[in-house]
N, CA, C, O and CB atoms as a CASP TS submission, in Angstrom:
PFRMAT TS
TARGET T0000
AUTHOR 0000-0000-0000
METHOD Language model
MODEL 1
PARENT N/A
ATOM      1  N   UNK     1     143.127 -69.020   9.479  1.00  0.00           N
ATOM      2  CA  UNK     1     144.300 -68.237   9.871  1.00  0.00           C
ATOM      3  C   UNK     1     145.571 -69.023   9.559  1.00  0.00           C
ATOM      4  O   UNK     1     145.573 -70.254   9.543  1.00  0.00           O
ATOM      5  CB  UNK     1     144.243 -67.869  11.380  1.00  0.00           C
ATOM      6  N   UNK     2     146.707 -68.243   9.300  1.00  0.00           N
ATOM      7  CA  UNK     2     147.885 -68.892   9.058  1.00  0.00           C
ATOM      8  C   UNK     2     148.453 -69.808  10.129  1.00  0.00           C
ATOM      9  O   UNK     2     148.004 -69.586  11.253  1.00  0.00           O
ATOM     10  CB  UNK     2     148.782 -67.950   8.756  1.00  0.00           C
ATOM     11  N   UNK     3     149.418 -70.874  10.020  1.00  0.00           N
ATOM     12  CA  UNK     3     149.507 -71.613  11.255  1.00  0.00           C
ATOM     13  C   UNK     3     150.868 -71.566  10.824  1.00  0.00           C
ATOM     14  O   UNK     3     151.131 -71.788   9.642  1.00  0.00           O
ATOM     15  CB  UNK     3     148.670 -73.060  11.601  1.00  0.00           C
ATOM     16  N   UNK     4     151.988 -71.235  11.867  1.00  0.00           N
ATOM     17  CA  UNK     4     153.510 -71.367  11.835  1.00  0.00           C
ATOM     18  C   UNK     4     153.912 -72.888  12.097  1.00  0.00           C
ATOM     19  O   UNK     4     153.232 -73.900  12.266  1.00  0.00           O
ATOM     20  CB  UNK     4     154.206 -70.379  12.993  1.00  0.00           C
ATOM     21  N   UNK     5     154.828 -72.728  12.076  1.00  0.00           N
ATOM     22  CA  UNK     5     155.493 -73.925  11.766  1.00  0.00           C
ATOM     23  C   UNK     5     156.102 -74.599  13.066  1.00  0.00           C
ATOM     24  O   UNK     5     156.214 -75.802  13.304  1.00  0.00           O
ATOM     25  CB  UNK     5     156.570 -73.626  10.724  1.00  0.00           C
ATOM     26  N   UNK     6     156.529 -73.329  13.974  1.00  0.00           N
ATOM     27  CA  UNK     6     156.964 -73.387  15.510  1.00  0.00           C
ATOM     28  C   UNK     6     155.957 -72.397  15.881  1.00  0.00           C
ATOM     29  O   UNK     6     155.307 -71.779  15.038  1.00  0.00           O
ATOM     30  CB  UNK     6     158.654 -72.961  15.965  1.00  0.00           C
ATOM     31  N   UNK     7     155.810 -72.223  17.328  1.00  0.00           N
ATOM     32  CA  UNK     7     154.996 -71.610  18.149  1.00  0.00           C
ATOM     33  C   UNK     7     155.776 -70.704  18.275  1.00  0.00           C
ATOM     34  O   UNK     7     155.237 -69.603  18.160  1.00  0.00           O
ATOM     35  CB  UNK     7     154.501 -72.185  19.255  1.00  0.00           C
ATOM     36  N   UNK     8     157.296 -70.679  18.551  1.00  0.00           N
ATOM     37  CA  UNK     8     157.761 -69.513  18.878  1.00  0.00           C
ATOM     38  C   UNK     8     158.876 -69.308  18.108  1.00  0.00           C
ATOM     39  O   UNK     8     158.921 -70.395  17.533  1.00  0.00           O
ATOM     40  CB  UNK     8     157.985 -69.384  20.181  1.00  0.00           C
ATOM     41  N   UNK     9     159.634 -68.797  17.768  1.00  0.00           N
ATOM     42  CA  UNK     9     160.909 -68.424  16.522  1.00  0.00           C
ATOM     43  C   UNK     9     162.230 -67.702  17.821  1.00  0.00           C
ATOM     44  O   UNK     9     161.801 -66.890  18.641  1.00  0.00           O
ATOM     45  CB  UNK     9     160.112 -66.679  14.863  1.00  0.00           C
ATOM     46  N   UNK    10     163.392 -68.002  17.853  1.00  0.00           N
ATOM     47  CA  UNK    10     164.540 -66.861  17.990  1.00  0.00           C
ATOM     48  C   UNK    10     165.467 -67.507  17.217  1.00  0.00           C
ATOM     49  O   UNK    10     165.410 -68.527  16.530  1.00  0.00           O
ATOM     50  CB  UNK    10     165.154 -66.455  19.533  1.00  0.00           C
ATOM     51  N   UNK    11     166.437 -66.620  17.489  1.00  0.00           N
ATOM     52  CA  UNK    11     167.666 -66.457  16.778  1.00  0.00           C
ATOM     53  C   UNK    11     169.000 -66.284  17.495  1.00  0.00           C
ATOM     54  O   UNK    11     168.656 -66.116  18.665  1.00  0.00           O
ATOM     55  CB  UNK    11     167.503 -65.392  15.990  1.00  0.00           C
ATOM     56  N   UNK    12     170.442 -66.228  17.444  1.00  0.00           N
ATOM     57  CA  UNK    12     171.679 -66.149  18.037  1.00  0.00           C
ATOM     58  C   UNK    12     172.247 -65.246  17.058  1.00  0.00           C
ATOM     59  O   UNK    12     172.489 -65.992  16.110  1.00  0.00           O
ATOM     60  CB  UNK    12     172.432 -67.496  18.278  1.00  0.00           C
ATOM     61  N   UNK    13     172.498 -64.413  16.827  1.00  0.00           N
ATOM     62  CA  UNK    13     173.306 -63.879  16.377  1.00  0.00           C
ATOM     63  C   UNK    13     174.949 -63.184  16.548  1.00  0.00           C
ATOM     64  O   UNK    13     175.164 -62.396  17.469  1.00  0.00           O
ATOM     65  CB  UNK    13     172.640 -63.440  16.212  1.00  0.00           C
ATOM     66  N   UNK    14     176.096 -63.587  15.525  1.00  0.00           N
ATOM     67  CA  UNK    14     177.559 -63.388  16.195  1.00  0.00           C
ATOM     68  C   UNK    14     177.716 -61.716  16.168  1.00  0.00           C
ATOM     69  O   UNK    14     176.847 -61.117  15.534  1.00  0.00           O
ATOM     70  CB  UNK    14     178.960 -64.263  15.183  1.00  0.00           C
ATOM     71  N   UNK    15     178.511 -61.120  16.655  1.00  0.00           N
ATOM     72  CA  UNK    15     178.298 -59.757  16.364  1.00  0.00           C
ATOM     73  C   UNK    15     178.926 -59.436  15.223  1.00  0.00           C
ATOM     74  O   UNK    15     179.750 -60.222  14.754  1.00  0.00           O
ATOM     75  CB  UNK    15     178.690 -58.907  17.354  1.00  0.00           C
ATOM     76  N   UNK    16     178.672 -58.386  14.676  1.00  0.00           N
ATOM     77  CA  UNK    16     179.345 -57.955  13.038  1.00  0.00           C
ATOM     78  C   UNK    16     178.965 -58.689  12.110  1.00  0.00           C
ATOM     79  O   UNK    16     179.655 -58.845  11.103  1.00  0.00           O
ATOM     80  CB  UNK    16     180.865 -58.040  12.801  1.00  0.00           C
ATOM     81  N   UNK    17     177.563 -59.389  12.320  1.00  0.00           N
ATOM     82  CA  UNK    17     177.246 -60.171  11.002  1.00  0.00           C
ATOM     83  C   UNK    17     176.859 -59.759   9.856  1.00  0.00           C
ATOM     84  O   UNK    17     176.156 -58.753   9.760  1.00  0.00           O
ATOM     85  CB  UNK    17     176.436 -60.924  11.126  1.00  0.00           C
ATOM     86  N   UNK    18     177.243 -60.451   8.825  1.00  0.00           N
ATOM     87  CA  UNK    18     177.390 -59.643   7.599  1.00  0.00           C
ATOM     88  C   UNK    18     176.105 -58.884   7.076  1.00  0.00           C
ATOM     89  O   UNK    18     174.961 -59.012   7.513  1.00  0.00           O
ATOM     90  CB  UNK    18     177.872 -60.556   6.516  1.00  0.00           C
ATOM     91  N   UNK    19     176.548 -58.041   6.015  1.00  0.00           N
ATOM     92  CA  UNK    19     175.057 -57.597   5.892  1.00  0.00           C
ATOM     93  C   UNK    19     174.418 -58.503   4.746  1.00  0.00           C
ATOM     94  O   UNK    19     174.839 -58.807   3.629  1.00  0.00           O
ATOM     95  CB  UNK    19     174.918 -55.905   5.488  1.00  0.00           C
ATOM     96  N   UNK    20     173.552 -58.742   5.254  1.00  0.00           N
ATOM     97  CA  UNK    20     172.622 -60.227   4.164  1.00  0.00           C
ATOM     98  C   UNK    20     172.183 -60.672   4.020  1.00  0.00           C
ATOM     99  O   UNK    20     171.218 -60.803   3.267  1.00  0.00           O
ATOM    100  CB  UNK    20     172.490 -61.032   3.761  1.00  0.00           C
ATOM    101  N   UNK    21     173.221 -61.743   5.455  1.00  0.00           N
ATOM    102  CA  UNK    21     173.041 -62.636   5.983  1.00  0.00           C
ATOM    103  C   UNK    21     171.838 -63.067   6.263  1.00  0.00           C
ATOM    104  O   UNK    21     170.902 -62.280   6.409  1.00  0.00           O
ATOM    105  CB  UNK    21     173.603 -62.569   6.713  1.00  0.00           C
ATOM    106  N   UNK    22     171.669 -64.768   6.407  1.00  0.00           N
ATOM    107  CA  UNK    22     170.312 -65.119   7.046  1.00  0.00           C
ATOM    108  C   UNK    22     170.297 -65.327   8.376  1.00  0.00           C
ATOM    109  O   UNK    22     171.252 -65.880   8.920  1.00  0.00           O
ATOM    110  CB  UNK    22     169.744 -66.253   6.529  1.00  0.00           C
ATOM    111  N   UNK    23     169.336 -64.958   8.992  1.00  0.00           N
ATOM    112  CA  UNK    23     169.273 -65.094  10.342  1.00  0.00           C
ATOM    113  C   UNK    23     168.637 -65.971  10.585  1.00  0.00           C
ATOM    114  O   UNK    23     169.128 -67.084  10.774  1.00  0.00           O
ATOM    115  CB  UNK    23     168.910 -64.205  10.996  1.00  0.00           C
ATOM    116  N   UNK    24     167.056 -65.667  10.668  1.00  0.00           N
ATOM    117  CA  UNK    24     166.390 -67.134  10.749  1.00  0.00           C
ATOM    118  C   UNK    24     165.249 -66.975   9.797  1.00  0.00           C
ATOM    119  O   UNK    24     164.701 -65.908   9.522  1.00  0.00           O
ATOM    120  CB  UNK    24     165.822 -67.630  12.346  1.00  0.00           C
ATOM    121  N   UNK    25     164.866 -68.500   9.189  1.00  0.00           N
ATOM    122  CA  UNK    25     163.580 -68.366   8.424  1.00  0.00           C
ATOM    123  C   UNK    25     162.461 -68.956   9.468  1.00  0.00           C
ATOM    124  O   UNK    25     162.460 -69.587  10.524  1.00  0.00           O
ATOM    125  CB  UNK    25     163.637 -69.252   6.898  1.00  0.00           C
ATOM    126  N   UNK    26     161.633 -68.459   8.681  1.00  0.00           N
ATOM    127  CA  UNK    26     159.900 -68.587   9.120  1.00  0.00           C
ATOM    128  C   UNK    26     159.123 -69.388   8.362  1.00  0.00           C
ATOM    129  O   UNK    26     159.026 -68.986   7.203  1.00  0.00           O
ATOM    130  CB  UNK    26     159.074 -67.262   9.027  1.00  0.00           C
ATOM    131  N   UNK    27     158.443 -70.537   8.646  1.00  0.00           N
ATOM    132  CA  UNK    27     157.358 -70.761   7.758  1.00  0.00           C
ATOM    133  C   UNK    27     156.210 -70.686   8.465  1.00  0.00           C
ATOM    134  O   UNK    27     156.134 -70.184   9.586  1.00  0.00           O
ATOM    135  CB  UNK    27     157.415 -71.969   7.070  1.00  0.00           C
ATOM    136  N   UNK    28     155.027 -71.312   7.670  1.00  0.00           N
ATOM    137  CA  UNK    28     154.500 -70.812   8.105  1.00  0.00           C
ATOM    138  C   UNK    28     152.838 -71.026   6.756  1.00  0.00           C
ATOM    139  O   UNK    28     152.914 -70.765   5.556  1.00  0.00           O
ATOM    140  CB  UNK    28     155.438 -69.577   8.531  1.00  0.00           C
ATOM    141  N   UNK    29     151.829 -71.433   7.327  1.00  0.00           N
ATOM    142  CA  UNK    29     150.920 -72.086   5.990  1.00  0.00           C
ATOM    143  C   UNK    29     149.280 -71.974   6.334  1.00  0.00           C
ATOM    144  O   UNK    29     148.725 -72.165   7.416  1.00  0.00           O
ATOM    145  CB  UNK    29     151.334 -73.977   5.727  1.00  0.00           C
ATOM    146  N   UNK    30     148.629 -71.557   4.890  1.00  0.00           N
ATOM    147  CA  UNK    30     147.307 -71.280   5.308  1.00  0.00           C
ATOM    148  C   UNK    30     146.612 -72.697   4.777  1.00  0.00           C
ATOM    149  O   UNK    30     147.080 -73.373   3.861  1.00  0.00           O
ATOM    150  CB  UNK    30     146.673 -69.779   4.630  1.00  0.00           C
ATOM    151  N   UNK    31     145.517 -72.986   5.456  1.00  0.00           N
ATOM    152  CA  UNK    31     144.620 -74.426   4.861  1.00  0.00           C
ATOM    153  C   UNK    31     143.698 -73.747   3.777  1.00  0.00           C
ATOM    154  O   UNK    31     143.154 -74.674   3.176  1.00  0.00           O
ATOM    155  CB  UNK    31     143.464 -75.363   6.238  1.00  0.00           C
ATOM    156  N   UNK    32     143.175 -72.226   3.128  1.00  0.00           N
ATOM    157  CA  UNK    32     142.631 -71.843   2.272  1.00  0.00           C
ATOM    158  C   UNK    32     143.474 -72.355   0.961  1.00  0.00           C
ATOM    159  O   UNK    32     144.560 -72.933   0.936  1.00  0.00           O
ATOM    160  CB  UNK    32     142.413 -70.513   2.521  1.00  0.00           C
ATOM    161  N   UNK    33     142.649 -71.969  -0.086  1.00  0.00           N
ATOM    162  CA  UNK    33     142.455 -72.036  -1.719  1.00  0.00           C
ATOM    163  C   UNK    33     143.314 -70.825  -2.368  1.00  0.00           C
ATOM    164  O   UNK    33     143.283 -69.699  -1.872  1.00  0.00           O
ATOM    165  CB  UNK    33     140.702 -71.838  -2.193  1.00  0.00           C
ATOM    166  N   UNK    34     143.825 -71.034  -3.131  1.00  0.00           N
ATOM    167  CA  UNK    34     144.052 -69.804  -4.288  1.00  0.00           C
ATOM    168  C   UNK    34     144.670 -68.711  -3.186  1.00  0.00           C
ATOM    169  O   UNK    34     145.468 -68.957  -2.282  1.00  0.00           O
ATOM    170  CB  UNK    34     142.320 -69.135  -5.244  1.00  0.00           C
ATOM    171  N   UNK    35     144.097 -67.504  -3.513  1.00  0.00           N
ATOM    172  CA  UNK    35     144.860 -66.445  -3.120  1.00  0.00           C
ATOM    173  C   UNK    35     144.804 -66.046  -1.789  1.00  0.00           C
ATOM    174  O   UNK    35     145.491 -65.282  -1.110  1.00  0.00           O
ATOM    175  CB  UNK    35     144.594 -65.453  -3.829  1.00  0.00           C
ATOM    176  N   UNK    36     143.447 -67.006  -1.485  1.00  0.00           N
ATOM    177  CA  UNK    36     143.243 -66.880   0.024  1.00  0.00           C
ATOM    178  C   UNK    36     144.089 -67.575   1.138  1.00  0.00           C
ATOM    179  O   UNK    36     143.850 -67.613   2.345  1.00  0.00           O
ATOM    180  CB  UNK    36     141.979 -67.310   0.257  1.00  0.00           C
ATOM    181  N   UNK    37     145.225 -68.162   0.386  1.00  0.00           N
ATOM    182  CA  UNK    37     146.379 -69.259   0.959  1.00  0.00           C
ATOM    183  C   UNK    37     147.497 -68.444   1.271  1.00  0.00           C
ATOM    184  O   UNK    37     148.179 -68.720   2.257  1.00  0.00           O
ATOM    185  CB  UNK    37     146.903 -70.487  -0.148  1.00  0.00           C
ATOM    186  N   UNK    38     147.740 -67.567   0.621  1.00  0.00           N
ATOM    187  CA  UNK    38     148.711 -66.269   0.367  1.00  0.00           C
ATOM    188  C   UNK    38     149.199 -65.910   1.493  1.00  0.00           C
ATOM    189  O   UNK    38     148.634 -64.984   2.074  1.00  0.00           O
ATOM    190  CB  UNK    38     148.094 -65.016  -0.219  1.00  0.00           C
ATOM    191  N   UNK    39     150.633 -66.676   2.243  1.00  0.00           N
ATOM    192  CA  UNK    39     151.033 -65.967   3.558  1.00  0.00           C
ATOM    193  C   UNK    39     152.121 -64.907   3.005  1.00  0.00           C
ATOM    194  O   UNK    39     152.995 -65.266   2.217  1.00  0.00           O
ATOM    195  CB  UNK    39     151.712 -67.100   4.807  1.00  0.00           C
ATOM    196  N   UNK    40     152.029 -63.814   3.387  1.00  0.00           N
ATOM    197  CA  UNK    40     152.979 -62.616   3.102  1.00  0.00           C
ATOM    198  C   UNK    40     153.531 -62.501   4.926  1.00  0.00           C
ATOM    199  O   UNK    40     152.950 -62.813   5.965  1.00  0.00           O
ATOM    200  CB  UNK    40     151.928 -60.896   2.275  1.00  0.00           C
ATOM    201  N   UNK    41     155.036 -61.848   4.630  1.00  0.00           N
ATOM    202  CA  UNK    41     155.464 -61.749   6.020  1.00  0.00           C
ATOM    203  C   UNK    41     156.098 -60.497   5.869  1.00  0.00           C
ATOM    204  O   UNK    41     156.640 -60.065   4.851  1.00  0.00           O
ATOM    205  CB  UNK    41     156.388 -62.922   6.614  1.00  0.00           C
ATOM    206  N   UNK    42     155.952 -59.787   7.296  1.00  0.00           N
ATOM    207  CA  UNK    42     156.657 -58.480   7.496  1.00  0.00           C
ATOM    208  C   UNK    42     156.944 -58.372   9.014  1.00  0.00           C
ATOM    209  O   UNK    42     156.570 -59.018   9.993  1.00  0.00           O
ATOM    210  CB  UNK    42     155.760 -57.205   6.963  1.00  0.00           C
ATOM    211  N   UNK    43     157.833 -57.200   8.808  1.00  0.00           N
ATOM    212  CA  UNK    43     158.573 -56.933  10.446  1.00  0.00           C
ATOM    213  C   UNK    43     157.868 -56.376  11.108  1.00  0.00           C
ATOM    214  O   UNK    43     157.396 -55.504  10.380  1.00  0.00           O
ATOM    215  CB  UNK    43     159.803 -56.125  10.670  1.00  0.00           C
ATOM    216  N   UNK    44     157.237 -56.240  12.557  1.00  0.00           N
ATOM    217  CA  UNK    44     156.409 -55.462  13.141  1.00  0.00           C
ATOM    218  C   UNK    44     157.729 -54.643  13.855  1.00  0.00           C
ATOM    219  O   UNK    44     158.702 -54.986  14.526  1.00  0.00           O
ATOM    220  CB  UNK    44     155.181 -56.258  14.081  1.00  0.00           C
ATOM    221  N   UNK    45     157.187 -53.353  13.314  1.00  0.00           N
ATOM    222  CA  UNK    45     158.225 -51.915  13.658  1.00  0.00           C
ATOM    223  C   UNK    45     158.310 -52.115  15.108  1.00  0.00           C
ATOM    224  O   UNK    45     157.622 -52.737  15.917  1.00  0.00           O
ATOM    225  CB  UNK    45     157.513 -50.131  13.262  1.00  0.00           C
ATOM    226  N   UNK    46     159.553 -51.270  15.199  1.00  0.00           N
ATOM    227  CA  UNK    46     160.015 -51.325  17.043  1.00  0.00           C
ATOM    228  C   UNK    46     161.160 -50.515  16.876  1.00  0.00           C
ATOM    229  O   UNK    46     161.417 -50.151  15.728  1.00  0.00           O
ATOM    230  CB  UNK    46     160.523 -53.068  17.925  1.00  0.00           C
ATOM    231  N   UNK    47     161.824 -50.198  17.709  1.00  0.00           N
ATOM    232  CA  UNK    47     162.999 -49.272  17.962  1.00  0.00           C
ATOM    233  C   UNK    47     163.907 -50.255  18.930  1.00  0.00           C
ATOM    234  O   UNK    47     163.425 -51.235  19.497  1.00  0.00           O
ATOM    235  CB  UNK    47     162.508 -47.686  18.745  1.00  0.00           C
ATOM    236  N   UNK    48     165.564 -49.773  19.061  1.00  0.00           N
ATOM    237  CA  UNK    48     166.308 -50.942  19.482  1.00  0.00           C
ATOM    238  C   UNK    48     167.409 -49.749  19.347  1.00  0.00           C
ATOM    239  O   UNK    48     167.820 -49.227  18.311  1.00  0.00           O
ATOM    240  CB  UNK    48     166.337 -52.580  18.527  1.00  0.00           C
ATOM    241  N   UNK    49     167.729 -49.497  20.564  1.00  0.00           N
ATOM    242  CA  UNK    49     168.462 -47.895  20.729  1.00  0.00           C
ATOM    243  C   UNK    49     168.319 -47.354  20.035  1.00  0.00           C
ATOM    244  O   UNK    49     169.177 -46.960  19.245  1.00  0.00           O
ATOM    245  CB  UNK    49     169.655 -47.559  20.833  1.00  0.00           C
ATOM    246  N   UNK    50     166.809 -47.023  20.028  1.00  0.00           N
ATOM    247  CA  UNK    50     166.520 -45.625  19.459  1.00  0.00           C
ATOM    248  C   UNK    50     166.353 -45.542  17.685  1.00  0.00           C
ATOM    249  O   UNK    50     165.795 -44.657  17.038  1.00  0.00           O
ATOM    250  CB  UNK    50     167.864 -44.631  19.973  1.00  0.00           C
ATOM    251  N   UNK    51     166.883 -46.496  17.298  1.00  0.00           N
ATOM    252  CA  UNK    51     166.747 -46.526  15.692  1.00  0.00           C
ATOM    253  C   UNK    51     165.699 -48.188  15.840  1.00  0.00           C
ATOM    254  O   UNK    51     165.552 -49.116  16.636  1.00  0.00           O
ATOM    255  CB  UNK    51     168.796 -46.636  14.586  1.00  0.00           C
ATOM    256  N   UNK    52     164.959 -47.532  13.899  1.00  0.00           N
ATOM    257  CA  UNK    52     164.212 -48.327  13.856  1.00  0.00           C
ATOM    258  C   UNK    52     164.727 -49.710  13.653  1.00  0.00           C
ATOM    259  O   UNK    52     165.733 -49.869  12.962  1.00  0.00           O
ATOM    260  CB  UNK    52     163.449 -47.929  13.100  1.00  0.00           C
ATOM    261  N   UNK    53     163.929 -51.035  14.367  1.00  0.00           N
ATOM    262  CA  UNK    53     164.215 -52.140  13.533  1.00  0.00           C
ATOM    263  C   UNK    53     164.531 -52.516  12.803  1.00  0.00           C
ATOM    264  O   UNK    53     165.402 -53.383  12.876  1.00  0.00           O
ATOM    265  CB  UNK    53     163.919 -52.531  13.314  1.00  0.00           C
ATOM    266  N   UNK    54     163.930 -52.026  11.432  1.00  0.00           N
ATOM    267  CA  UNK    54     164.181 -52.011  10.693  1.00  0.00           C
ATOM    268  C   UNK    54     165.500 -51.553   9.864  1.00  0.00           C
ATOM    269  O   UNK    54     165.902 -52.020   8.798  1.00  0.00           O
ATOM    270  CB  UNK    54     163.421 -51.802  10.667  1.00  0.00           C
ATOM    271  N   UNK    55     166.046 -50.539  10.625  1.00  0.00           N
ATOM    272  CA  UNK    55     167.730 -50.425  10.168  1.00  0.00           C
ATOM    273  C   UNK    55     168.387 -51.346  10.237  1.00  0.00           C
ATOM    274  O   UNK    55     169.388 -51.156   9.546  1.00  0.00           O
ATOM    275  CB  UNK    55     168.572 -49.619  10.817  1.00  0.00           C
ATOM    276  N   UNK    56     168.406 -52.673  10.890  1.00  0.00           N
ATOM    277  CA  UNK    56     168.804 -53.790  11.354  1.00  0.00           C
ATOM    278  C   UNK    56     168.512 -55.033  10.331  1.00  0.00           C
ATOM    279  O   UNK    56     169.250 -55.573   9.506  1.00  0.00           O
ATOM    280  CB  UNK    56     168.186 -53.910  12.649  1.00  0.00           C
ATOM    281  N   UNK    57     167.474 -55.221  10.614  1.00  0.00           N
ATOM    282  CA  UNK    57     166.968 -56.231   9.554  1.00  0.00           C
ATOM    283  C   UNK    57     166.286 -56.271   8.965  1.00  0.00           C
ATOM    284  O   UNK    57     165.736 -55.171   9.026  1.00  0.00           O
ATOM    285  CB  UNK    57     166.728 -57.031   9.660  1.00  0.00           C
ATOM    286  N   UNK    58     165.558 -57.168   7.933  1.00  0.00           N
ATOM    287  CA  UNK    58     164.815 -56.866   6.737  1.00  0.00           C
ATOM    288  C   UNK    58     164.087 -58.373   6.703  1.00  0.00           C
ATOM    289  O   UNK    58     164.541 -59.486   6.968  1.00  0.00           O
ATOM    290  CB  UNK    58     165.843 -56.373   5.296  1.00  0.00           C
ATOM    291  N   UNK    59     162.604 -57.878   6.212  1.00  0.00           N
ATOM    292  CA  UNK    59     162.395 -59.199   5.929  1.00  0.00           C
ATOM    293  C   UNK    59     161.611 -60.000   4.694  1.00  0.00           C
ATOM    294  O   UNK    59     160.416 -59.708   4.658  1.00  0.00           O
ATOM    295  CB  UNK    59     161.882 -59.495   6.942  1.00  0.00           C
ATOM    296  N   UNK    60     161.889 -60.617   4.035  1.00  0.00           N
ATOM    297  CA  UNK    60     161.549 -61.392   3.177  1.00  0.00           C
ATOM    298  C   UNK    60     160.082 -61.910   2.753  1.00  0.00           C
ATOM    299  O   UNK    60     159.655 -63.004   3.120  1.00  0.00           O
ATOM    300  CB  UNK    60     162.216 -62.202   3.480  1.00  0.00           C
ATOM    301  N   UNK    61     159.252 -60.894   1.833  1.00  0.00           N
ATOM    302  CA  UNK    61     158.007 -60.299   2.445  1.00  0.00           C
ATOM    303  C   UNK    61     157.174 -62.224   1.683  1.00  0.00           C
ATOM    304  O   UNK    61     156.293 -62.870   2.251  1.00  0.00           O
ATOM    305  CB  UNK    61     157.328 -58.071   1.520  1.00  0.00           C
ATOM    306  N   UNK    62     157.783 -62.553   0.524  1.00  0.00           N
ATOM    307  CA  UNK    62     157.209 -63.967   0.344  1.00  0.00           C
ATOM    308  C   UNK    62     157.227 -65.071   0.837  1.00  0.00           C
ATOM    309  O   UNK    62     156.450 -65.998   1.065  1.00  0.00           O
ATOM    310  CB  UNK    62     157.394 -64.336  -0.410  1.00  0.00           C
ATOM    311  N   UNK    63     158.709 -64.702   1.020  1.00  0.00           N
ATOM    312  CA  UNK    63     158.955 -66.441   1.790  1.00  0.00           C
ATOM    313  C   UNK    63     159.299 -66.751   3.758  1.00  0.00           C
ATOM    314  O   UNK    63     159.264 -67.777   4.437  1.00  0.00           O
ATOM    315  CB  UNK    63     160.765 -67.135   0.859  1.00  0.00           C
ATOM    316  N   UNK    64     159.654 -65.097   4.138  1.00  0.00           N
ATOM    317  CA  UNK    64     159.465 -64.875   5.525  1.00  0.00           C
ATOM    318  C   UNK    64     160.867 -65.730   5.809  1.00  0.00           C
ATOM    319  O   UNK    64     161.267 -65.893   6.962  1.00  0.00           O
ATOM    320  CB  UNK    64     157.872 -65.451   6.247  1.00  0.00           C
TER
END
């Protein structure tokens, strides 16, 4: 299984931050071979008044 880098991840964000911007990175690493090493990262959906997460932020499906 993949093993992160921290146990737990947050973030601070100022308000009106740009759109782009980095918030926080993730790492994050498998002890397998070849393709079986392959960490891919994505947002687990949620709502946040009512609109998706995802209207908000985005995430960086190779490098997380």
């Amino acid at each position: 299984a993949p093993v992160f880098a921290e146990a737990r991840y947050s973030a601070r964000l100022p308000e009106n931050n740009a759109e782009g911007a980095l918030v926080l990175r993730v790492r994050a690493w498998d002890a397998d071979w070849g393709q079986n090493a392959r960490v891919r990262y994505r947002l687990r959906e949620g709502r946040l008044r009512g609109a998706p997460l995802s209207s908000y932020v985005s995430v960086e499906a190779e490098t997380g």
